[in-house]
N, C-alpha and C positions, 0 to 999 in steps of 0.2 A: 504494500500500500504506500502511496506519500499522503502527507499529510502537511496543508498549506497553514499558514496563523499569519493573516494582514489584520492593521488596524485599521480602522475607523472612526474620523473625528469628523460628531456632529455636535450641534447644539446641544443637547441634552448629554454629550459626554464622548469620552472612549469606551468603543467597543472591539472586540475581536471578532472577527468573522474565521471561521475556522471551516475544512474542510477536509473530510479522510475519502481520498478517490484509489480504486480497484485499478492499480497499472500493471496486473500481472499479462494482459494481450498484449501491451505496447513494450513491455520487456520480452517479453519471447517472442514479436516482431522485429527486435531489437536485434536480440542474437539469432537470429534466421538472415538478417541482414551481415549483420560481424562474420556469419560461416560462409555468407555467400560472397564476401567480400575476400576471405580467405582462398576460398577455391578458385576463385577466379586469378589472383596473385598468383597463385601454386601455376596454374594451368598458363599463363603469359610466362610463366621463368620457363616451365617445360616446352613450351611453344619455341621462346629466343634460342633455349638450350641447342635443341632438336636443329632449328633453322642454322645455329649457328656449326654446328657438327656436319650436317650436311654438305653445307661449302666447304668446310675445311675437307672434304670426303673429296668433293670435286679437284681442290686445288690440289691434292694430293696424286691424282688422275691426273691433272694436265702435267704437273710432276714428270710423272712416271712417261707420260706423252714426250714430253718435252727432250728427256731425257733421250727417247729411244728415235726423234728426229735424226735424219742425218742433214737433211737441209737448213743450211745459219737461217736460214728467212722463213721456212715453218718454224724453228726454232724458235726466234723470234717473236711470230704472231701467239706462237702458245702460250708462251710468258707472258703475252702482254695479256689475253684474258684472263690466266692466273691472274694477276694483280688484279684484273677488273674484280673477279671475283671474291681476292684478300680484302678490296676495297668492301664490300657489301657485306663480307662476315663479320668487319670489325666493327659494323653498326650492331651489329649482334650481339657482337661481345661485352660491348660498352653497355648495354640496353641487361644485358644477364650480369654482369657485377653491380651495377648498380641500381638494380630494382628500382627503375624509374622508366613505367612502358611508354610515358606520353613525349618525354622529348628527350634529345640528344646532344651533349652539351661536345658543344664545336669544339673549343679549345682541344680539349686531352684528345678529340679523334682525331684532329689534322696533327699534332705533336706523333701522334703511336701510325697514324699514314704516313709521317715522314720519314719515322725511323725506319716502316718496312719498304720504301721509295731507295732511299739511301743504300738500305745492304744489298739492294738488287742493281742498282745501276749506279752507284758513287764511284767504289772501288777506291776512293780515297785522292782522287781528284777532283771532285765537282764535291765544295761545301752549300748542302741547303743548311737552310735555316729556316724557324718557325718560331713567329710574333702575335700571338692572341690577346686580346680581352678576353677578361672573365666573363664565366655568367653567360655568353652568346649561344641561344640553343635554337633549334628546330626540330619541328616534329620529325615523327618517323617519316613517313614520306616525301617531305625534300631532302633529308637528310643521306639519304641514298644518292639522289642524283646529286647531290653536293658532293659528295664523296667522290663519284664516281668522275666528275665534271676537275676536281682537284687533281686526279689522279690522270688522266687525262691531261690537263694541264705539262704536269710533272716530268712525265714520261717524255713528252714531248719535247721538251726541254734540254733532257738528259738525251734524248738520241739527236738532237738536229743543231744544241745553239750550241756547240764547244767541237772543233777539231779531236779527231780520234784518241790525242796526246795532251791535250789542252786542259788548260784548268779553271775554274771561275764558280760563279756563285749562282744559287737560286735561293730563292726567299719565298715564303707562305707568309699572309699578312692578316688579319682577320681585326679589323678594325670597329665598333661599336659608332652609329651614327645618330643626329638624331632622329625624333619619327619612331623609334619603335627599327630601324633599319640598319643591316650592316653592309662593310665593306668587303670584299674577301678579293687580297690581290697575290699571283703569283707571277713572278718576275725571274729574270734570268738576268747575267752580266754577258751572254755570248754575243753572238755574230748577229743578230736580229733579224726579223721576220722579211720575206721577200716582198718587194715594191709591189711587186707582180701578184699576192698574192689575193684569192679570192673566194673569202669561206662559204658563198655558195656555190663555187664551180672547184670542187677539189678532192681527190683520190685518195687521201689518206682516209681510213674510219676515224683515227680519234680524232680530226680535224671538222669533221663532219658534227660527231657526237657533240662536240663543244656548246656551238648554239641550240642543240636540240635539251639538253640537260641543262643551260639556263633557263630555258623556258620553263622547264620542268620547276625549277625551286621558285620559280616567279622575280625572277630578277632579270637584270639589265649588262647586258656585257659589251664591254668595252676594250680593243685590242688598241694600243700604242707601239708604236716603232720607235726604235732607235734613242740611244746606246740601248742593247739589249730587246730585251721583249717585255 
């Protein structure tokens, strides 16, 4: 039972109004809500779990693909959807340590995207680097093609803006604006983008994917030339 006890001041005086009310249905709607809020948590970690086991299954297959190529340029393209791949499970991963199914907090995935960008194509000539604000998050859903869109970025970077032998820098920037809006810039120090080039008439896939995966997060993309990209 609760039991309420207000006062009441009239003319004639203070009174107490008192009230003993029967809460035993709204407590045991109470805890049929608490179990079903449980289960549903249990069942999103099991869900990310699963999702994220999965791709690590696939990239482990292109692995083993990649491995048994003899061609440097299937070689090549198999890696690069591995990565597309790593990129997509690490929203996973992020989303199953930290029991938070509704957003995806930017910083720490572009920092742990970097680091798996780097040991795949660095080799300890080409220094990235990565500069976040806190707190910048997205849901699940652009969160994906943000990833995928960075990685893409990256990749691109590392195969086309530095000589075979050559050294230089890229950077990931993830800046907080106002509005409720961010920035998110990735830059190279190399040889810079072609005069000639023309991202709706052009052969590469991840060159293509670019402005299709802004659209996707609902952002605005902007390419500058020179020094760099």
């Amino acid at each position: 039972i609760e039991i309420g006890l207000n006062p009441i001041r009239t003319a004639e005086g203070a009174f107490v109004l008192a009230s003993v009310v029967d809460i035993t249905e709204r407590k045991r709607a109470q805890e049929q809500i608490a179990a079903a809020l449980t289960e549903k948590t249990v069942l999103l970690n099991e869900i990310h779990h699963r999702v994220k086991n999965n791709l690590q299954v696939i990239t482990s297959l292109l692995n083993l693909q990649a491995a048994r190529a003899r061609d440097p340029a299937v070689q090549a393209l198999v890696n690069e959807s591995r990565n597309r791949v790593q990129a997509m499970a690490l929203i996973h991963q992020l989303l199953f340590e930290r029991h938070d199914w509704s957003k995806v907090e930017l910083g720490p995935y572009l920092r742990r995207l970097g680091d798996l960008l780097s040991s795949t194509y660095g080799r300890g000539r080409v220094e990235l680097s990565v500069q976040t604000d806190d707190d910048v998050q997205l849901d699940v859903q652009r969160a994906v093609p943000c990833g995928l869109l960075v990685n893409e970025l990256v990749t691109n970077a590392y195969k086309h803006a530095f000589p075979p032998e050559g050294t230089g820098r890229i950077g990931i920037e993830l800046r907080r604006e106002d509005g409720g809006n961010a920035r998110l810039c990735v830059f190279d120090s190399g040889r810079g983008l072609p005069e000639d080039l023309d991202m709706e008439h052009i052969d590469s896939l991840g060159m293509q994917l670019i402005p299709l995966l802004a659209e996707q997060v609902r952002g605005t993309l902007h390419i500058e030339r020179g020094p760099g990209a």
